[in-house]
N, C-alpha and C positions, 0 to 999 in steps of 0.2 A: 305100391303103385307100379304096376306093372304095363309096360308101352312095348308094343310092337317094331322094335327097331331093324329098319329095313337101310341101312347107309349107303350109297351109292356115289355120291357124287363125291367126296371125299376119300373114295376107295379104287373108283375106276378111270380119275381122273388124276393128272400129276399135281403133287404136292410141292410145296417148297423145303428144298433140301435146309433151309439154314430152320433154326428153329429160336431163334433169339428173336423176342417181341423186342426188336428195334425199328424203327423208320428206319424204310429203306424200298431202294427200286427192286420189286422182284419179278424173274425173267422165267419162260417154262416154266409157270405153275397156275393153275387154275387156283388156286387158296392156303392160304398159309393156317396151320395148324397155331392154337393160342387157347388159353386159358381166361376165364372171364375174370374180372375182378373180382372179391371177395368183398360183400357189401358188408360194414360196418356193424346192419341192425336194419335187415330186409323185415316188410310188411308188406302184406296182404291189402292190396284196397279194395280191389272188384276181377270178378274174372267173370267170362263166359260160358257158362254152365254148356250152351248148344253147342259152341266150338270143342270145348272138353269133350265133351261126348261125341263128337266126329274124329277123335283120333283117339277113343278109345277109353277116357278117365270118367269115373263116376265121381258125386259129391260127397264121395268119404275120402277119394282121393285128393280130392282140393282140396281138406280139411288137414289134410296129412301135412306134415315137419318136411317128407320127402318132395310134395309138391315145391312147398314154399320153398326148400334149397334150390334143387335142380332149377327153376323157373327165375330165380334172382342172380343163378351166378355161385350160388355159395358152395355146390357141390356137384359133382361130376355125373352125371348117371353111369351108369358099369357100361364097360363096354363099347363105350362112344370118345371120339376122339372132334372137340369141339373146334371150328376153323373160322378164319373170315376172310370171302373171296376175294380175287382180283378183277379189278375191271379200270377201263380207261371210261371218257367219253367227253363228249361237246359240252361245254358248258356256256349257257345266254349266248350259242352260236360259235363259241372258240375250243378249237382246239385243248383240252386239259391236259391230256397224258393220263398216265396212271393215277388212279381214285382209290378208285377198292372199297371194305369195309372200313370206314372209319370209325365208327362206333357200333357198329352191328356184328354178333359172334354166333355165329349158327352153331345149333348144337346137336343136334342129328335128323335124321329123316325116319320118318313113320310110314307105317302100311296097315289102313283101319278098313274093312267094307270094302277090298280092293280100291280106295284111292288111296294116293302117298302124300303125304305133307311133309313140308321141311319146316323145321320150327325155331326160330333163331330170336336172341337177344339185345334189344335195340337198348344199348347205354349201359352194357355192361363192362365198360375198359378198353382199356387204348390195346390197337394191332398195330402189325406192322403197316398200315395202309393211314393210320390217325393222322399226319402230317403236325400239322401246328396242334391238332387238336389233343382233349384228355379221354376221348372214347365214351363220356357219359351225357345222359342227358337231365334233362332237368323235368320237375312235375309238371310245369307247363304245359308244354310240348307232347310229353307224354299222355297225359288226359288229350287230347287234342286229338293225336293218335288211336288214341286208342276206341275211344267214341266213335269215331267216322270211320275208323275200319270196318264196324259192326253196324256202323248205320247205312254206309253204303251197301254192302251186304242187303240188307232187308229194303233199298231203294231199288235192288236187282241190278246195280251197276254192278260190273267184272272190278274183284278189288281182290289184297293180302286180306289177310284177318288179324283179328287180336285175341288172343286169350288170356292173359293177364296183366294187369296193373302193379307194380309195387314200389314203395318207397326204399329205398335203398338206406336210409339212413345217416348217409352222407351229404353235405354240404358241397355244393356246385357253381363256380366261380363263371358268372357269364353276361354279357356286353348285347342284355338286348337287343338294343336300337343302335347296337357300334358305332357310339356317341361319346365313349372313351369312360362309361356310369358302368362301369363293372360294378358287378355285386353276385351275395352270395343265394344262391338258390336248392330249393328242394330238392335231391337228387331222385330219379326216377327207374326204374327198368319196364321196357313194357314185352312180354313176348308176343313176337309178329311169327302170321303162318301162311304157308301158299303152297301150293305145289312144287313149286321153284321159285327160287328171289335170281335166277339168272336172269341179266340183263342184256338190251342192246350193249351196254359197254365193255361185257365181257366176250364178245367178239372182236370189239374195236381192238382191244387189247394186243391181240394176237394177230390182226391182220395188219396194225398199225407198227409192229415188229416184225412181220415179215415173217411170221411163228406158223407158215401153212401147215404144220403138222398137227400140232396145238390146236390151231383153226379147226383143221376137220374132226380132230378129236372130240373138241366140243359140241361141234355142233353135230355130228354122228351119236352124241350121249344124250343131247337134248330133241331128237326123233326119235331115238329109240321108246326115250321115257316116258315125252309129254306129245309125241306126235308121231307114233307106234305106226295111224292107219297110211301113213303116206310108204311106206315101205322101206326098201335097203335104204343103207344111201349110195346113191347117184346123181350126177348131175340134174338130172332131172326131178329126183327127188327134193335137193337144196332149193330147187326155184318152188317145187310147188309147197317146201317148207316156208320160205319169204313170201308167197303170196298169204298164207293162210297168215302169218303173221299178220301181213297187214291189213287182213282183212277182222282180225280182229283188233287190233289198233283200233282201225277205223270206228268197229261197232261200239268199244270204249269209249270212246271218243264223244260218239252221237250221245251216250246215255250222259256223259258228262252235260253237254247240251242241254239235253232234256230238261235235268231236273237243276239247270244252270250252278254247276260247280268247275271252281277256275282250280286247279293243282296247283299253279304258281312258280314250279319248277320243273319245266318241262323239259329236262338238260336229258340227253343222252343214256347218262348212266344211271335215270331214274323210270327206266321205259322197259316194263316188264317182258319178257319172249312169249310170255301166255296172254298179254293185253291184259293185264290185269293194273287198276291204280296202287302204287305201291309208293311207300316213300311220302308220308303225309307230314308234309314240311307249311311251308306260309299258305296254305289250301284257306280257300274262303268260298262263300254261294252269295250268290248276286242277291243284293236286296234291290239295288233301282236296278231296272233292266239296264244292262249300259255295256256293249262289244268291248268297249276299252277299257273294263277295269283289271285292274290284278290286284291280286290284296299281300305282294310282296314288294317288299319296300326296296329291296336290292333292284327289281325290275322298275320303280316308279318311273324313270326317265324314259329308258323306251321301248317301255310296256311289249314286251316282245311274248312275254306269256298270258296277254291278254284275255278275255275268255271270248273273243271274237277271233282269234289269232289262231286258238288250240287247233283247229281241224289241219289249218296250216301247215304248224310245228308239226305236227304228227307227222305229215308229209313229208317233212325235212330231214325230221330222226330217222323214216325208214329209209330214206335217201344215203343215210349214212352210214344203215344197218346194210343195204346194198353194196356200198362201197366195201364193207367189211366183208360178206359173203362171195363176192367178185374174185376172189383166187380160186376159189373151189368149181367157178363154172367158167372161166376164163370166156366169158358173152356176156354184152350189157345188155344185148335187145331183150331179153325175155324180164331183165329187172326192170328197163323200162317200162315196159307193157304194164306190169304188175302198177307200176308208180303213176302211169295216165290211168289204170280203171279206178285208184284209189282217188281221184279227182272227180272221175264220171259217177263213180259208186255214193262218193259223198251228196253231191246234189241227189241222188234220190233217197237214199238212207235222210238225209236229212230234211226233206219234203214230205216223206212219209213219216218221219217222226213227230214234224208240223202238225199234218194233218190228223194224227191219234191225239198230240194235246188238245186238238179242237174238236176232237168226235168227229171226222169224217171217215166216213169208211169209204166212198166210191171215187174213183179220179175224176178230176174235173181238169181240164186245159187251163184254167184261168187261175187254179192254185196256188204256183206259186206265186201270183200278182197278190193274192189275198194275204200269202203270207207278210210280204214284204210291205204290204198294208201297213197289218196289223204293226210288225215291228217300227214302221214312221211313227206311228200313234204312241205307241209303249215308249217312246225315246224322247216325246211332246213335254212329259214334264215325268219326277221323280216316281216311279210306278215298281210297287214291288214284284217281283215276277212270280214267283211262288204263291201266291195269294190272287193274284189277276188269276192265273190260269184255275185256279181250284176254284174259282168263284167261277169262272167263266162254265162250269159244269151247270150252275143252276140256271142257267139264262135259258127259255122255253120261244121254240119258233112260234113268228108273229108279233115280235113282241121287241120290234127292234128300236124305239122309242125308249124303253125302260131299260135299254143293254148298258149303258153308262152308268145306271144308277146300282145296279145288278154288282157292278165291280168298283161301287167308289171308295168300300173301304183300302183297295192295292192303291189308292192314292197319297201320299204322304203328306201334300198340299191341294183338299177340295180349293180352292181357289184360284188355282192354276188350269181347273177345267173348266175354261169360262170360252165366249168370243168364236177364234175360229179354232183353239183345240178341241172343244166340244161338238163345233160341227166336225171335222174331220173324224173324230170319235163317233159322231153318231155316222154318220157316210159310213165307216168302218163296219157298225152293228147292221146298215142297211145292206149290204154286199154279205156278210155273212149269214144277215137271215135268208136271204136268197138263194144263198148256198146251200144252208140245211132245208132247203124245201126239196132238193134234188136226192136227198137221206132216207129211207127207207128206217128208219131208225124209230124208236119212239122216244121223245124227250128224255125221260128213265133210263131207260136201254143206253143214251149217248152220256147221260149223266154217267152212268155207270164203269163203263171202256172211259169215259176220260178220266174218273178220278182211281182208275187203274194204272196210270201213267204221268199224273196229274199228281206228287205228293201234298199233303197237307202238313209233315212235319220235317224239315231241315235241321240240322245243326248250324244255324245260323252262330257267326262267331260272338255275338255277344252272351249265346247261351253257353256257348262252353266258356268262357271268360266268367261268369258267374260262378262255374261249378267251380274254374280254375281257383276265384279268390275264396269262396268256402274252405276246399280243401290246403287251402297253405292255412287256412284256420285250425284245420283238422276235423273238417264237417265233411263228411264223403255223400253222403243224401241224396246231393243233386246229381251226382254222378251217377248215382244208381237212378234217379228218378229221367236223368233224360235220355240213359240205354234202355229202359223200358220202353219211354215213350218214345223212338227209335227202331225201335223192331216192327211197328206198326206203322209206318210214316204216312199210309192211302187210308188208314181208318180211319171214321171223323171224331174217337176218345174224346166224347165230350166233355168230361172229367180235367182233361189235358187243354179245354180249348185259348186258355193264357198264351200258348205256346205259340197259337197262330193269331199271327200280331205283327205289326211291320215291327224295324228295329226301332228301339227307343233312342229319343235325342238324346241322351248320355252316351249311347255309345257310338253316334255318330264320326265322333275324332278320338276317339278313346283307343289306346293301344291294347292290342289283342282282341279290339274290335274290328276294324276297319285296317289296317294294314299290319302285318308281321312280319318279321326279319324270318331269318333261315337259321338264327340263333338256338339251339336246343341242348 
């Protein structure tokens, strides 16, 4: 197995001089040097052949002894000196302090096709950053993970990725529903990959110390790396590095929107420097359309990572990532600016993104009244959202009379569209037939742009909750069956079409359906 090791951040960044995996605060250092645990009786469940193959491994190399150690932890690649970062950040709005890797061990960086990937170990042993925790995670979770990395992927959201899945072989002591039901669980390793897992919080870290030297270090290594075209560094280069920043926040953000996926933990030190989703902890996708749900049971009171909220929180994180960046340019006006056009930016980003799941291509003045229509309608009773819009592809102008019945299996209760929701529902198809008569488009042609943007297959939580009780069976099947059908999410796999299906009343209130802890 041979890998291209290119290590940089571990090399030209400081290190922590102590070297003892104890808990503890560490001061001047970008990442503490650590060894991963030594799993018991590591297996193979699933990896990703496309991701292998982007950093360079073929499927003799997955097959290999040498794969299976280095990716669970159980041995060292030559030459690599494996660490887990530092970072502070906000967490649900507060102040944390120092975070870090608490269960994640990076183990070196790649250079495949001139791009670099960093490829690290989520629940491979406790670092110095683990606090109360044991640094592992459990199969749950991990399937969890490791599925939506690769599904977002293929949904065109900005995401980490996953490459492999393994059972570690060890037994994992953990508090669900931290209801006081501890119990023993499947241990897990999954490896996660990205260009960089730096975070808004490893800035905080260092501005939040007063570390300006630290400060510009890092963020002089994360321009050079991952943000080369903006130039030296200079004052002026850190600001138009925080704009781009948030400008791709933002675009994250919207595709989040799109294809309605709530992350659930929008805390600081889980908010990528590339915009990328990373960190897939209590993540859930809207089945009723509804701005106020989260499917994290730690936020159920006040729903602050709501999935009507996220454009918001984004706003707020960059607010802090500003604050953090603020010694290097000793000026607020120019972060300001950046932080009011990510306000201005949003309403259009997010009206034009309306407007592709509905097939419009031309502007119209009265758009976004239709938008905010449609959403009254959508929120009149239990409406799945993934299923409305992918149906709403077949609805042909002229034909605004039959647009309700077009989309009544997105309904969870036919009987709740009765009276005056079904007028408001038909007024809704009348204004939007009107609309597309303004379309230059052919019914086809708009079928087609919307179910480009319009998915048909979700990782709804009840399907990975299936795979999850399989595999504690020891049946991996559905795992492999629902990363395939994943990689395709806008095809209509008729073969697949069980999948597109609102959730079932079982898992309505069913745990690891419907809400998740941050337990893993």
């Amino acid at each position: 197995m041979k890998l291209n090791i290119k290590d940089t951040f571990n090399k030209e960044l400081p290190s922590d001089t102590n070297l003892d995996n104890t808990r503890r605060q560490v001061f001047k250092a970008t990442h503490s040097y650590v060894m991963p645990k030594v799993p018991s009786g590591s297996k193979l469940i699933h990896v990703s052949k496309e991701m292998a193959k982007s950093i360079g491994l073929n499927e003799k190399d997955l097959k290999s002894t040498d794969f299976l150690n280095v990716f669970s932890g159980a041995k060292i690649q030559p030459k690599t000196k494996p660490y887990a970062m530092a970072y502070a950040g906000h967490q649900f709005g507060n102040w944390a302090g120092q975070l870090g890797d608490g269960r994640a061990i990076n183990l070196f960086e790649i250079e495949h096709n001139k791009k670099r990937w960093a490829l690290q170990l989520k629940g491979a042993g406790e670092t110095p950053y683990s606090r109360q925790g044991d640094g592992l995670a459990v199969l749950r979770s991990s399937i969890r993970e490791y599925l939506c990395s690769e599904a977002m992927h293929h949904l065109g959201v900005p995401t980490t990725r996953a490459l492999s899945l393994m059972l570690s072989g060890d037994d994992v002591l953990r508090d669900m529903l931290y209801d006081g039901n501890a119990d023993y669980e499947k241990g897990a390793i999954v490896c996660r990959v990205a260009a960089t897992f730096i975070r808004f919080g490893n800035f905080e870290l260092f501005a939040a110390r007063k570390d300006v030297k630290n400060l510009k270090q890092l963020t002089d290594y994360t321009i050079k790396y991952f943000y080369p075209e903006l130039g030296k560094p200079l004052k002026d280069t850190y600001i138009k590095f925080f704009k781009e920043v948030a400008n791709r926040t933002l675009d994250m953000i919207i595709h989040w929107q799109r294809v309605g996926f709530v992350h659930g933990v929008m805390n600081t030190d889980n908010m990528s420097i590339l915009g990328l989703t990373i960190d897939y902890g209590p993540y859930g996708w809207l089945e009723d359309f509804d701005f106020g749900w989260t499917p994290n049971t730690t936020d159920r009171q006040n729903k602050r990572y709501r999935y009507g909220n996220q454009p918001n929180i984004g706003l707020w994180n960059l607010l802090q990532l500003a604050n953090a960046l603020y010694p290097l340019v000793e000026d607020p006006e120019p972060f300001e600016t950046i932080l009011n056009d990510y306000q201005k930016d949003f309403e259009v980003k997010s009206l034009n993104m309306m407007c592709a799941k509905l097939g419009l291509k031309l502007q119209d003045e009265n758009d976004s009244k239709l938008m905010t229509d449609l959403e009254d309608c959508l929120l009149l009773s239990e409406t799945d959202m993934t299923i409305f819009f992918r149906l709403l592809s077949d609805y042909k102008k002229g034909n605004s009379e039959l647009g309700v019945e077009i989309v009544n299996d997105a309904f969870y209760k036919l009987d709740d569209i009765k009276n005056e929701v079904l007028e408001q529902w038909k007024g809704w198809f009348k204004t939007y037939d009107q609309r597309l008569q303004l379309e230059e488009l052919t019914d086809q042609q708009r079928q087609v742009k919307m179910n480009l943007v319009n998915p048909k297959y979700v990782l709804r939580n009840y399907m990975a909750q299936l795979a999850i009780d399989d595999a504690d069976k020891g049946d991996y099947n559905l795992i492999n069956e629902l990363f395939e059908l994943l990689k395709q999410p806008y095809s209509e796999q008729p073969e697949n079409e069980k999948w597109f299906a609102k959730r079932p009343d079982w898992a309505r209130h069913k745990v690891g359906c419907s809400m998740l802890s941050c337990s893993s």
